[in-house]
C-alpha positions in Angstrom: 12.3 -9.8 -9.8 13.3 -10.2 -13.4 10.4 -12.7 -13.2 7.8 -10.3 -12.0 8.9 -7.6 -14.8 8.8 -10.2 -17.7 5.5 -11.2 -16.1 4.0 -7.9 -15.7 5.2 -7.2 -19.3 3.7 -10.2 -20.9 0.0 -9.7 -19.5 0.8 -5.8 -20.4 1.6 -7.2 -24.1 -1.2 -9.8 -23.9 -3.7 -7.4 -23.2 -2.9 -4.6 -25.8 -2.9 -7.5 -28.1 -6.6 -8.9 -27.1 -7.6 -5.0 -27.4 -5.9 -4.8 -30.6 -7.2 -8.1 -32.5 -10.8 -7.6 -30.6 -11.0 -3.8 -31.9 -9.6 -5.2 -35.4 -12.3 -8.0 -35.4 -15.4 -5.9 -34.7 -14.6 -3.1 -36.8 -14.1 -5.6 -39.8 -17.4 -7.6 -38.8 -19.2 -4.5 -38.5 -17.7 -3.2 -41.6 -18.2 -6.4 -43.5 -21.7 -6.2 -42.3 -22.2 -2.3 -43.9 -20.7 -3.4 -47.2 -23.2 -6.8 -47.4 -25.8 -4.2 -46.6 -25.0 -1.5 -49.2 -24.9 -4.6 -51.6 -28.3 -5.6 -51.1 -29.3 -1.8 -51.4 -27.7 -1.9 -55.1 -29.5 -4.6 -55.8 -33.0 -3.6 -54.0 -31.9 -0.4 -56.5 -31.6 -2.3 -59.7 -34.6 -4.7 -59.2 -36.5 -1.1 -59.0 -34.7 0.1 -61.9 -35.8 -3.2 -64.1 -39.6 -2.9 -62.7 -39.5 0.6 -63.9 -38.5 -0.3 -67.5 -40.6 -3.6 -67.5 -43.4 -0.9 -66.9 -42.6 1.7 -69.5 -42.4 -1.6 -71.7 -45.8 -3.0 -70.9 -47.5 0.4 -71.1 -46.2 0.4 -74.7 -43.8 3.3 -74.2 -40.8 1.0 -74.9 -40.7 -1.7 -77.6 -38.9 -4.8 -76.8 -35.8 -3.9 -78.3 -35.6 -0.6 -76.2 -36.5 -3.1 -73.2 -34.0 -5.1 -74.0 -31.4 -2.2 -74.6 -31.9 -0.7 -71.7 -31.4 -3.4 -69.5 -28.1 -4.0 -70.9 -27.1 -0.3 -70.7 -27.6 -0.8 -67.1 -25.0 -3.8 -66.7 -22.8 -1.9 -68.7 -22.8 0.7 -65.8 -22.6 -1.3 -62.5 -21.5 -5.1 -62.1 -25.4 -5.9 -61.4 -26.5 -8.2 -64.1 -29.6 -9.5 -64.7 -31.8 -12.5 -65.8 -35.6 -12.7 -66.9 -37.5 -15.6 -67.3 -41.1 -16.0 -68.6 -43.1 -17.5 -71.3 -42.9 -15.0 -73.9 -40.0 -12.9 -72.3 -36.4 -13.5 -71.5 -32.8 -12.0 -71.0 -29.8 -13.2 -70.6 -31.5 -16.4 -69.3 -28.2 -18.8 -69.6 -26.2 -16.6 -66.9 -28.9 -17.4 -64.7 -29.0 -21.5 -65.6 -24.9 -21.2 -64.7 -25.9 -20.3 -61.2 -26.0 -23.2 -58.8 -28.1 -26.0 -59.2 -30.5 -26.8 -62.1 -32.9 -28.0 -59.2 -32.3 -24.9 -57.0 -32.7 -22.3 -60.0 -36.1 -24.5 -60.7 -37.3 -23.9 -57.2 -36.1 -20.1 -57.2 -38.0 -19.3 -60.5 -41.4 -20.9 -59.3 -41.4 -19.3 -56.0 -40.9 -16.0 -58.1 -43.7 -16.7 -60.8 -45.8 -17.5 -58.0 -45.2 -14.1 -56.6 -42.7 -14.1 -54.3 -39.6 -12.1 -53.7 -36.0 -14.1 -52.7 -32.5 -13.8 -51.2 -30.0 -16.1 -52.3 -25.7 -16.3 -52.3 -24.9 -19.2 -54.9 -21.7 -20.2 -56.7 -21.6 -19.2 -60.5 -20.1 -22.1 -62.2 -19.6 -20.7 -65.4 -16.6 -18.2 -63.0 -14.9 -20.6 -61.2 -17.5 -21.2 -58.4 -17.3 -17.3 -57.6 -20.2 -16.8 -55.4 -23.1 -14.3 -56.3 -25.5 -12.4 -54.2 -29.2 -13.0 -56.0 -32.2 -10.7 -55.6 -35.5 -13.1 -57.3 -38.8 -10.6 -57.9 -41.9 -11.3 -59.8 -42.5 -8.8 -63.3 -46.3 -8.8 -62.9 -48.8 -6.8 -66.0 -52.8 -6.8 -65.0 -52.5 -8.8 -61.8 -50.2 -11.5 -64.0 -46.8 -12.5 -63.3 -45.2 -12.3 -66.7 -41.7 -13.1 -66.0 -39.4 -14.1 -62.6 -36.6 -11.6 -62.7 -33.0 -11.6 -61.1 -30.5 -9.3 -60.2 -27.2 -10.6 -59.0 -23.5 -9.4 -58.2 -20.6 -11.5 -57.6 -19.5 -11.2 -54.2 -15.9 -10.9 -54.7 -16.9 -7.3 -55.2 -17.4 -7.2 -51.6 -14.7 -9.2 -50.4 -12.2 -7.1 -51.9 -13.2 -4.2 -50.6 -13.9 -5.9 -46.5 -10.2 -7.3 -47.4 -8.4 -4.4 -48.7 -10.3 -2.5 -45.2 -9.0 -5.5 -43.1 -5.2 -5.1 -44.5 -5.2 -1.8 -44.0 -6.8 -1.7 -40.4 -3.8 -5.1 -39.9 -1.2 -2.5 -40.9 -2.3 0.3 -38.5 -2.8 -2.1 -35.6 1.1 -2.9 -36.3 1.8 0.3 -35.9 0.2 1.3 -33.2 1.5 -1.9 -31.4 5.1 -1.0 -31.7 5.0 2.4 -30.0 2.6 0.9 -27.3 4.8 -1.9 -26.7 7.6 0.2 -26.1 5.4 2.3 -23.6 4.4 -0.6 -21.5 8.3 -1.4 -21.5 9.0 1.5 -19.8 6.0 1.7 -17.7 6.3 -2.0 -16.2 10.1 -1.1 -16.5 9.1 2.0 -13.8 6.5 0.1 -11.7 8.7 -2.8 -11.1 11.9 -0.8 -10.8 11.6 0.4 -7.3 10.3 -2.7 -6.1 13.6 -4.3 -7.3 15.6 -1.5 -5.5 13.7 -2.8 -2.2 14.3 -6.3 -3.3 18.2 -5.8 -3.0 17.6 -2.9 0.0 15.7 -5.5 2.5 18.4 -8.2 1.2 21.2 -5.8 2.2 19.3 -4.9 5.6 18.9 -8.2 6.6 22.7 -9.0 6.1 23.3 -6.4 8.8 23.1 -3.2 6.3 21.1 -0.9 8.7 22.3 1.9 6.4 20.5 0.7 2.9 18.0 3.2 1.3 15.8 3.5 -1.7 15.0 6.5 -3.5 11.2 7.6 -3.7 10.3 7.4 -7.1 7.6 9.8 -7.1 4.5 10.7 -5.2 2.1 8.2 -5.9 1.9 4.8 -3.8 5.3 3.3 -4.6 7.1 6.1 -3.7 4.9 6.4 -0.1 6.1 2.6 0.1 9.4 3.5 -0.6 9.6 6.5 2.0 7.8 3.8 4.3 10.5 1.2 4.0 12.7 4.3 4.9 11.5 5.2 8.0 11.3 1.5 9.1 15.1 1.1 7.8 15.8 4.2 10.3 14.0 2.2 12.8 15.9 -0.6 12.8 18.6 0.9 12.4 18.3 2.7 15.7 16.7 -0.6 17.3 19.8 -2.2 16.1 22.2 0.9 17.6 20.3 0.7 20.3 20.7 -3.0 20.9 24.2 -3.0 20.6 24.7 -0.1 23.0 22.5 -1.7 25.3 24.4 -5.1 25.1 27.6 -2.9 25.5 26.3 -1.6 28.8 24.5 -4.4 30.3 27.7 -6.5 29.6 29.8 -3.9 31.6 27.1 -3.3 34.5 27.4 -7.2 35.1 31.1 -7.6 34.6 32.2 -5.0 37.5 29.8 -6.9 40.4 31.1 -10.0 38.4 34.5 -9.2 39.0 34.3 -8.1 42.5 32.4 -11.4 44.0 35.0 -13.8 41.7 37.8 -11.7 43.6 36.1 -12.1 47.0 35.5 -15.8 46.1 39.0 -16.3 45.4 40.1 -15.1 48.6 38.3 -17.6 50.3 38.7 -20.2 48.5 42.8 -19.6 49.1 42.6 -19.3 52.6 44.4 -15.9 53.2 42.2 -13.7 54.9 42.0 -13.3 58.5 38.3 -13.7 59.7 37.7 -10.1 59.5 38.3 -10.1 56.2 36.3 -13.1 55.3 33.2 -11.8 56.7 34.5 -8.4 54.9 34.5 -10.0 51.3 31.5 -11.9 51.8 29.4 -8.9 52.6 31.1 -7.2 49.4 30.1 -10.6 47.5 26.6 -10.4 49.0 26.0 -6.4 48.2 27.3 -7.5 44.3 25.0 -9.8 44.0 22.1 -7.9 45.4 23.3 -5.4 43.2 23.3 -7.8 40.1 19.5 -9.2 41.1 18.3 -5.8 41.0 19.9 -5.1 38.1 17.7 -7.5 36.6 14.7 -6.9 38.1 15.1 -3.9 36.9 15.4 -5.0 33.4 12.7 -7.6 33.7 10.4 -4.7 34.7 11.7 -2.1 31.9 11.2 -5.0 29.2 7.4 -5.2 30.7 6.6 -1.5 30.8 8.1 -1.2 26.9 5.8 -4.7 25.9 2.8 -3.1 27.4 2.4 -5.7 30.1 1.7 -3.4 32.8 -1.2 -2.6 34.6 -1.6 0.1 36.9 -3.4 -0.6 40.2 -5.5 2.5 40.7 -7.2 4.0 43.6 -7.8 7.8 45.1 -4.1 8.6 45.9 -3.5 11.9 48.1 -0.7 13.1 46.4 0.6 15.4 49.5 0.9 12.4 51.6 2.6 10.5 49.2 5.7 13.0 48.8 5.8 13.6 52.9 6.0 9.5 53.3 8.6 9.2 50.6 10.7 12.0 52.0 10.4 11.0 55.6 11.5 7.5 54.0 14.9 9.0 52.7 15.1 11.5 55.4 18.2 9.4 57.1 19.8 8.8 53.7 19.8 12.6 53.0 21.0 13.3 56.8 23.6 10.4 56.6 25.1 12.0 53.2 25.0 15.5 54.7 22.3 16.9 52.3 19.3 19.5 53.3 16.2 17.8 52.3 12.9 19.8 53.0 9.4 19.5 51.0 7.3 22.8 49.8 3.9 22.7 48.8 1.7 25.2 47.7 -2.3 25.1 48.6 -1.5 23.4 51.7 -4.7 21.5 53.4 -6.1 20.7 50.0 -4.9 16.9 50.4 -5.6 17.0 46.2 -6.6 13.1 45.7 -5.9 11.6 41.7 -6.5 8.1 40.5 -3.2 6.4 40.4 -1.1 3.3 41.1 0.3 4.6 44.5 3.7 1.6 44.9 4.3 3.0 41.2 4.1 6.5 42.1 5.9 6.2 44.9 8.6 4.2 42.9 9.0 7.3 41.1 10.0 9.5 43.9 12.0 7.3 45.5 14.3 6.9 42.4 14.4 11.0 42.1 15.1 10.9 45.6 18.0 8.4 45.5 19.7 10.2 42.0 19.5 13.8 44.2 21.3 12.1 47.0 23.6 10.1 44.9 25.1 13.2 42.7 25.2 15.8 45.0 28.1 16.4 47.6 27.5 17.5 51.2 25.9 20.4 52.2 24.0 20.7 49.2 20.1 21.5 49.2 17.4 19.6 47.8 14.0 20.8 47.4 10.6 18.9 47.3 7.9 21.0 45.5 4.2 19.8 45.0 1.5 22.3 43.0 -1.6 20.9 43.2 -4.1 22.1 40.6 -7.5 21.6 39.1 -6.5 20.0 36.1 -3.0 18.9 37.1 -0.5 18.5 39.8 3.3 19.0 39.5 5.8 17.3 41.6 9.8 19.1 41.6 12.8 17.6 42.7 15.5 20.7 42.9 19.1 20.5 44.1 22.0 23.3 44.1 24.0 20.6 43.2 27.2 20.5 40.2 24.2 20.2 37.2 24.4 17.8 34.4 25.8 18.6 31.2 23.8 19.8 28.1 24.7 16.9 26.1 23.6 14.7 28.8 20.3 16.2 29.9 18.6 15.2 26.6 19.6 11.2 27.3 19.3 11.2 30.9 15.5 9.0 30.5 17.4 6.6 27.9 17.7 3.0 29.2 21.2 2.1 30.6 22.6 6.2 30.2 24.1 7.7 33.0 25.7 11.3 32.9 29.1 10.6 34.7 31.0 9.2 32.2 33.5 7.5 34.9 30.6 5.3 36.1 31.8 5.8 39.8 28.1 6.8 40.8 25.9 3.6 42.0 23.5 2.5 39.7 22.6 0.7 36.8 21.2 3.8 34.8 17.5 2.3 34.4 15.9 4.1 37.2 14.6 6.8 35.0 13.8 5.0 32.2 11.5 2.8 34.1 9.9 6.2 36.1 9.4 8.0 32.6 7.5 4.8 31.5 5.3 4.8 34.7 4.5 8.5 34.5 3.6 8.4 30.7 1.4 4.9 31.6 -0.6 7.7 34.2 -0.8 10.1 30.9 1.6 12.3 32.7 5.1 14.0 31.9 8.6 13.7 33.6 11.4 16.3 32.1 14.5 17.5 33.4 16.3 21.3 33.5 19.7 21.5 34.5 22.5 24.4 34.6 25.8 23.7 35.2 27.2 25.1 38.9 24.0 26.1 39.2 21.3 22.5 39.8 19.2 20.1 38.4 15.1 20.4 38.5 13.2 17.1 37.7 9.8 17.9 37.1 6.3 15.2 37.2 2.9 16.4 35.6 -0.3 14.5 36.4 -3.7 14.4 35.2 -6.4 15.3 37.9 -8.9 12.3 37.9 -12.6 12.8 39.6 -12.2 10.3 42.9 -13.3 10.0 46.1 -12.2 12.4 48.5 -9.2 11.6 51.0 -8.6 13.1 54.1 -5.9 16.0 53.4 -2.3 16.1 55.2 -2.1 17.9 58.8 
């Protein structure tokens, strides 16, 4: 992750310097640009300046010498110098000579005298080769060109200053590069920082370390990804628990039928038990390992209700019916065990018809059924209740049996759970699981209520559906 922080800090860097040097380079270009321009105005300026005493001169206001003065006055003032050439008048013509080529200055002082006006940067070999900006205009008296004047400045002048701007703008990019480099340290430093702490969280979760957690690191989208790789490290954390509990359990509920049918086995295989007892242990053998086949049946179909790979079989189902045929099915278990079974309905005659899976249903009530005759002593009373509704219908399985304890009533629909804590009661502890999965597939609701001394009330809510009519229960 080191990598991805020296990355992320490098493009950081690479950019601010980019912005930096670009912002640097067009301010100098546009500023070189300004000073080149004020330049040219000097010297636009000073050609105006010369016109205007060349005119005072050949209107006979100024003599020659005062011509001549007052275009030295003005160099004296400004490093503009100038250059006249013509038949009968001329200043400072050798400066002009020194600039460039004797060829070039030919071509610039005819294109003048024949009226034109010129733009020129030439080297000035009489200073090193410094290069001078050149402004060439005609001096014209009575539609004549008299003389071809220049005006010139060494450029250097400009340089300096477009230099002396350029250090200085150099300087300040330095120092605003230092503070912003520090910045992006600590900003890539805080982006990158909790993605290292999940880094070495998800390393430490997939050792085994269900426990591992990261702290938020505020409320923008790394911290939501942090609280997100939270919740799914409390997820698997309780996947894991639950995997290991269910291991636990599954590995007990196979090792007690295990144990019995190895035993009866044994026996046999010795040669010590009188017939009786042979065809004794064989049917124990034979009732483990039904026992252990439904076991995992019932696992089999648990692990497809919680992969989604069931699909309900639906059709109008007359809910009334259903309940009487289920009890009357468990009727001689009940009376065999000593228990009071008896069914209640209110709105008797309606025959109220849904849209539901009836074998699933009635796998439902068969496993409340069993559980009510399973945990409840003899001479106990259990109750059958059906409200049937427009919207809803609500199916109650009520005993005056022991109860279940608080503790337990919250974990009775958990896979494998089972309230007695000896494990004497029959049963692999799946039954409800698999019946809250079915009722929730029908977008129904199964819950339990339970007292101590007092009973237990298992309670099934279903959704009404539109179907056909059925013929109600006489």
């Amino acid at each position: 992750m080191n990598s991805l922080f020296r990355k992320w800090l490098t493009v950081y860097l690479a950019l601010l310097l980019v912005t930096i040097v670009g912002l640097s380079a067009t301010i100098g270009f546009f500023l070189e640009r300004d000073v080149y321009r004020e330049s040219r105005k000097t010297l636009e300026a000073q050609a105006l300046a010369v016109e205007d005493l060349f005119l005072q001169w050949s209107q006979g206001s100024l003599t020659i010498v005062e011509f001549t003065k007052g275009l030295k006055t003005m160099e004296k003032t400004t490093d503009v110098r100038t250059s006249l050439m013509g038949k009968r008048l001329n200043f400072m013509k050798g400066d002009l000579l020194s600039i460039g080529e004797q060829p070039a200055v030919g071509r610039w002082v005819k294109q003048v005298m024949e009226g034109s006006r010129i733009s020129r940067t030439a080297p000035f070999q009489d200073n090193a080769g410094e290069n001078m900006m050149i402004l060439g205009f005609p001096l014209q008296r009575g539609g004549e060109t008299v003389a071809a004047a220049f005006v010139y400045r060494p450029v250097s002048s400009m340089t300096s200053l477009v230099n002396r701007i350029n250090r200085i703008l150099l300087l300040v990019s330095l120092g605003m590069a230092v503070p912003a480099a520090l910045v992006l340290f600590y900003v890539s430093r805080r982006f990158v920082g909790p993605i290292i702490a999940m880094r070495g969280a998800a390393a430490r979760i997939a050792e085994g370390e269900f426990t591992k957690r990261v702290q938020p690191a505020g409320k923008d989208e790394l911290g939501d990804l942090a609280r997100s790789f939270n919740e799914m490290a409390e997820k698997l954390e309780r996947v894991e628990a639950g995997r290991r509990r269910f291991l636990s359990e599954i590995s007990h509920e196979l090792r007690t039928p295990l144990t019995t049918v190895r035993a009866s086995l044994q026996g046999l295989e010795d040669g010590i038990l009188t017939p009786a007892e042979e065809k004794e242990f064989t049917g124990i053998a034979l009732k483990e390992t039904r026992r252990m086949s439904q076991l995992i049946d019932d696992l089999l179909q648990l692990s497809s209700f919680e992969e989604s790979r069931v699909e309900l079989n639906r059709k109008p189902v007359c809910l009334a019916r259903l309940v009487e045929e289920t009890a009357a099915q468990m009727r001689k278990t009940y009376q065999e065990r000593g228990i009071e079974l008896v069914v209640e309905r209110n709105g008797a005659g309606q025959g109220t018809a849904i849209s539901a899976d009836e074998d699933r249903l009635r796998q439902v009530l068969l496993n409340l059924f069993d559980n009510a005759a399973k945990h409840n002593p003899a001479g106990t009373r259990v109750a059958v209740g059906l409200e049937e509704g427009p919207e809803s219908c609500r199916i109650t399985v009520r005993d005056n049996g022991p109860g279940i304890p608080p503790e337990a009533v919250g974990r009775l629909f958990e896979r494998l759970y089972k309230a007695d804590a000896s494990r004497h009661t029959p049963g692999a502890g799946l039954g409800l699981t698999i019946a809250r999965h079915i009722v929730e597939l029908h977008g129904g609701r199964i819950g339990v209520e339970s007292e101590l001394g007092r009973g237990t009330a298992f309670t099934v809510l279903l959704p009404v559906t539109p179907v056909t009519p059925v013929t109600p229960v006489k």
